[in-house]
C-alpha positions in Angstrom: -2.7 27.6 -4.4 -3.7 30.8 -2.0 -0.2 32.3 -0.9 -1.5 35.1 0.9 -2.2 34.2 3.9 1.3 32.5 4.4 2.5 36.0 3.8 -0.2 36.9 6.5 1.2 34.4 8.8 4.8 35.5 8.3 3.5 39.3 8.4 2.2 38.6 11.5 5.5 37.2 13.1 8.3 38.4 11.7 7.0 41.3 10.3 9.0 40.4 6.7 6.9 40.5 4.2 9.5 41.5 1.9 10.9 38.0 1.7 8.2 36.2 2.1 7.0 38.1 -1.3 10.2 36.8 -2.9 10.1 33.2 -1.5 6.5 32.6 -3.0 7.4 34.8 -5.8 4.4 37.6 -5.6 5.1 41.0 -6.1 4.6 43.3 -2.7 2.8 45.5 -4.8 0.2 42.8 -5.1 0.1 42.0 -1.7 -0.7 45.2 -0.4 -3.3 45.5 -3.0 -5.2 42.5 -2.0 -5.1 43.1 1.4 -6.9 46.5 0.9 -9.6 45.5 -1.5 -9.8 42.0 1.0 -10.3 38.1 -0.6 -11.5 37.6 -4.1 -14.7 36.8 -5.1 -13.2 33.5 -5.2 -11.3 33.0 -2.1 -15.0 33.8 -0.7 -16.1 31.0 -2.3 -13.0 28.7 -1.4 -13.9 29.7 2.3 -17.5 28.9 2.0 -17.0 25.5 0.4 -14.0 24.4 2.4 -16.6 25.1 5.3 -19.2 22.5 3.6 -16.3 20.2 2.9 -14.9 19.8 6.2 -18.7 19.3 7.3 -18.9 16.5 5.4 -15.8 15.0 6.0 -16.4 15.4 9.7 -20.1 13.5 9.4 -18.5 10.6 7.5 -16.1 10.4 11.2 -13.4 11.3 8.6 -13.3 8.7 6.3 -14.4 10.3 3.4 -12.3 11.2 0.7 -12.5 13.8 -2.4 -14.7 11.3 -5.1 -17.6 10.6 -1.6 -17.5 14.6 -0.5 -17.5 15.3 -4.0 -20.6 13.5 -4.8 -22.4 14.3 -1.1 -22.0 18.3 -2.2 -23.1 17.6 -5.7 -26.6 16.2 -4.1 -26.8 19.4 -2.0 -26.7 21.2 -4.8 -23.0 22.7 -5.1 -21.3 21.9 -8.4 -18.0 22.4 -7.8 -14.6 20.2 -9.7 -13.5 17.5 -7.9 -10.2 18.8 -8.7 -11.3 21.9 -6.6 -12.7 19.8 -3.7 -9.5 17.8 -3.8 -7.5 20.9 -3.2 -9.8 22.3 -0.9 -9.4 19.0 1.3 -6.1 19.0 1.2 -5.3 22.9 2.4 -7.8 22.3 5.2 -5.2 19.5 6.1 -7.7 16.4 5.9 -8.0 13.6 3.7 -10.1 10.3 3.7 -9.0 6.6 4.8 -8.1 3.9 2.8 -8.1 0.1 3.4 -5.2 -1.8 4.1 -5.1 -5.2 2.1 -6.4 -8.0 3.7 -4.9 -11.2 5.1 -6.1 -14.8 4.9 -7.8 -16.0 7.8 -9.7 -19.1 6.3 -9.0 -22.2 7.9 -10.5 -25.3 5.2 -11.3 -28.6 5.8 -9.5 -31.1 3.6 -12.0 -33.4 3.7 -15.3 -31.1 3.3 -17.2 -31.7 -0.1 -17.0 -28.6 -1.1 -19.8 -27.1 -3.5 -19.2 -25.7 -7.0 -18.5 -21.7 -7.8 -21.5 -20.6 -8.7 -20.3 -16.6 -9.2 -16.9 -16.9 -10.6 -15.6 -13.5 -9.7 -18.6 -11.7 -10.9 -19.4 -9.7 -8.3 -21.5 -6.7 -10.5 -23.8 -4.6 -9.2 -27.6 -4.7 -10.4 -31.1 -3.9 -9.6 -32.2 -6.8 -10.8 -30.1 -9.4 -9.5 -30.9 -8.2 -4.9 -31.7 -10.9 -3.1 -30.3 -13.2 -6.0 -26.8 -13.3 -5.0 -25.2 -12.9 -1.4 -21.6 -13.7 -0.5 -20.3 -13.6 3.2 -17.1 -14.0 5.7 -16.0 -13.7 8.6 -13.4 -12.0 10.3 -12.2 -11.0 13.9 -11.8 -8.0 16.2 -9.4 -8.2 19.1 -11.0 -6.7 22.5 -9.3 -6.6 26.1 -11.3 -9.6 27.0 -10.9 -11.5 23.7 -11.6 -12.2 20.2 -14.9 -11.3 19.1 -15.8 -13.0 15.5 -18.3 -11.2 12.9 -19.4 -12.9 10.3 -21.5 -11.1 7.7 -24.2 -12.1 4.8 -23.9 -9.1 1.4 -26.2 -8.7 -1.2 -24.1 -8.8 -4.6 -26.7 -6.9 -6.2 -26.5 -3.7 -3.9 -23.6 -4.3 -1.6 -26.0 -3.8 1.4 -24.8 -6.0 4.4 -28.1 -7.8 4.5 -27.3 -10.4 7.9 -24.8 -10.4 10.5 -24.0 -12.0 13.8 -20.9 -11.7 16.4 -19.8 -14.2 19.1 -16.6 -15.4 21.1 -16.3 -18.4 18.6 -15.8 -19.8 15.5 -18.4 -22.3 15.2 -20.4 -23.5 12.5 -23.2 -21.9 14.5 -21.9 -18.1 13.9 -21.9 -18.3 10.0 -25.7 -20.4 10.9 -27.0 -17.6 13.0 -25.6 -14.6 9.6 -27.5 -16.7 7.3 -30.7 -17.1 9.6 -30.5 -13.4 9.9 -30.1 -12.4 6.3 -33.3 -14.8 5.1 -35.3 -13.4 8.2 -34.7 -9.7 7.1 -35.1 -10.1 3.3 -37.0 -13.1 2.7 -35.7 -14.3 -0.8 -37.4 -16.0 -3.1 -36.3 -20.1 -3.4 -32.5 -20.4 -5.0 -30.9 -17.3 -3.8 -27.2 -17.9 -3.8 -24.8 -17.8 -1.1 -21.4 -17.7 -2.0 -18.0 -17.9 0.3 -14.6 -19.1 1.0 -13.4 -22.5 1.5 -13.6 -22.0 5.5 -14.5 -25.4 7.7 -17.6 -23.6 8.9 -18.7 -23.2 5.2 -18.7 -26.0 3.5 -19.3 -28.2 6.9 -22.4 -30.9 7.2 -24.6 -28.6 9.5 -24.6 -25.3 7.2 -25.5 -27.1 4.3 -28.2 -28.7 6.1 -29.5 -24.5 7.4 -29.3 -23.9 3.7 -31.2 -26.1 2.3 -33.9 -25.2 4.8 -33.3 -21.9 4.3 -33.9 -22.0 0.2 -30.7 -21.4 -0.3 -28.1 -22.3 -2.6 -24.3 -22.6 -1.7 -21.6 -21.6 -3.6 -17.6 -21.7 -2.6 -14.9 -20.2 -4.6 -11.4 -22.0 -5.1 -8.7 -22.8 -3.0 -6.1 -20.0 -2.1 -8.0 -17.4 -3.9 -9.1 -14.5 -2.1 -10.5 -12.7 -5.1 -13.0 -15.1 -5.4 -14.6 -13.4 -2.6 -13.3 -10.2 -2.6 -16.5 -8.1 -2.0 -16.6 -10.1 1.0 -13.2 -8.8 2.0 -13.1 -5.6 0.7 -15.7 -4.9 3.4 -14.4 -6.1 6.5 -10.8 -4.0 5.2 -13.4 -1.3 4.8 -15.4 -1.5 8.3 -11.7 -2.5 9.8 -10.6 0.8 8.4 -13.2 3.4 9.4 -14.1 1.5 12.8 -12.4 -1.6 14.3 -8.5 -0.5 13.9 -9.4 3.5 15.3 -9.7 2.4 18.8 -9.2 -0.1 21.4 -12.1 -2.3 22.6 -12.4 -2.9 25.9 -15.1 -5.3 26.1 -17.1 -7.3 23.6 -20.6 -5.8 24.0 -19.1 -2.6 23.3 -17.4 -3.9 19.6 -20.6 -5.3 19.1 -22.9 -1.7 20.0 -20.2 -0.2 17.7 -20.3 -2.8 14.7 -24.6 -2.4 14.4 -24.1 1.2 14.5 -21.6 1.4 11.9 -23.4 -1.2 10.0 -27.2 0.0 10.2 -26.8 3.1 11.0 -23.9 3.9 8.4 -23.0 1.7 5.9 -26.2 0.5 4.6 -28.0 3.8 5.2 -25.3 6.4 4.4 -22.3 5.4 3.3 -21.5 6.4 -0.8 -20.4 3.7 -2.6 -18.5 3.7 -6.1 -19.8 0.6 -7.3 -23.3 2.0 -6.9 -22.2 5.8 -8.4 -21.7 7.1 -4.8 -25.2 5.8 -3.7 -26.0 4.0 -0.4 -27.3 0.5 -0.5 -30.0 2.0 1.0 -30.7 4.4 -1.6 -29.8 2.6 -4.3 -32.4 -0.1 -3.4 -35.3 2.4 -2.7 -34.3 3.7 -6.2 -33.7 1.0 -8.5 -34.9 -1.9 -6.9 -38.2 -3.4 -8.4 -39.5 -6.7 -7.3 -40.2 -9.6 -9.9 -43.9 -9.3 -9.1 -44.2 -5.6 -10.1 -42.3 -6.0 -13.4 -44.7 -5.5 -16.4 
């Protein structure tokens, strides 16, 4: 850690450098020789890359911790530790946002035939498998004039947030309109995979009719475990976390403007992800994506 310019700062007040030498244990005689030949070659570069640091923290809205700045800086070109960027962070007095856990919100129907689990906690990442395997949820966001549902379609293969909807409700019709969305936008082959909680909406008459006409195949995972769609959850703690729970929302339309900026403008586009090695889905897809009809 750089000491000197807390004996700067205390130089500057009190005028004591004396014991502010013997409180960080430095030698005045060191002191004073710094401060006439000025920083170190490396404090210049400490400056310089705590600069590029809090650049990138501040594009990510401050979300980003050391392992995403640390790989955004590595594709600029600055190879740096992480330990390094880690301390750098944390001088500059910033640090990324974690997720909270995530609470249960499913509401099943007891007497839905529920289909089988098709994905069985295998929630892997892989070129080969987008648009293969999807999973999906739904979750809320509390505004001045209400709830406001999202529910959300994700492509297993590059955790890219492939259809979405919002409305004031938590019919059938919501989950309906995600699906639509996500076929529309990708167009999957015949037997893609849709896998979810046990949630009425779900497993009720009317969605497995818009699968089935949608090519689609449904899976559901078991009862009381939230793991069995945790990629699912992970992302509304994550979106919850870097958007929804930083600020009141006064009105609906404005959650949902916020939501498909963060979504399409962000997450899929930008945002690093470790399951992908700190690539965007967007990337990541553009990358190592190649369509069945273009294998050899």
């Amino acid at each position: 850690m750089n000491v000197y310019p807390f004996i700067e700062a205390e130089n500057a007040g009190s005028g004591n450098v004396k014991r502010a030498c013997e409180l960080l244990k430095v030698s005045r005689a060191a002191y004073y020789t710094r401060r006439a030949n000025g920083p170190s070659a490396r404090d210049r570069v400490d400056a310089a890359l705590t600069e590029k640091i809090i650049a990138v923290h501040d594009e990510s809205n401050g979300t980003y911790g050391t392992p995403r700045i640390h790989a955004e800086l590595a594709d600029q070109g600055h190879r740096h530790s992480r330990k390094r960027v880690a301390r750098l962070l944390r001088e500059a007095g910033r640090a990324g946002r974690a997720p909270k856990r995530w609470r249960t919100t499913t509401i099943p129907d007891p007497a839905a035939t529920t289909p089988a689990d098709l994905i069985k906690r295998d929630f892997s990442c892989s070129a080969r498998e987008i648009n293969s395997r999807w999973c999906g949820d739904i979750t809320y966001i509390n505004t001045w004039e209400g709830w406001l549902y999202l529910a959300t379609v994700i492509d297993l293969g590059s955790r890219r947030v492939v259809g979405w909807a919002t409305a004031d409700h938590l019919r059938t019709d919501l989950v309906e309109q995600a699906l639509h969305n996500a076929v529309t936008q990708r167009r999957p082959e015949p037997g893609v995979i849709f896998h979810s909680d046990r949630g009425c909406q779900y497993t009720s008459s009317q969605y497995a009719r818009a699968a089935t006409d949608a090519g689609v195949r449904l899976s559901v995972g078991r009862k009381g475990q939230c793991w069995d769609n945790a990629v699912a959850e992970s992302f509304f703690a994550t979106i919850k976390t870097e958007l929804l729970d930083r600020q009141p929302w006064p009105t609906k339309a404005k959650a949902h403007k916020a939501i498909f900026e963060y979504i399409e403008g962000w997450y899929n586009t930008r945002r690093r992800h470790s399951s992908l090695g700190y690539l965007s889905p967007a990337t990541y897809e553009a990358t190592r994506y190649q369509p069945a009809d273009q294998v050899a």
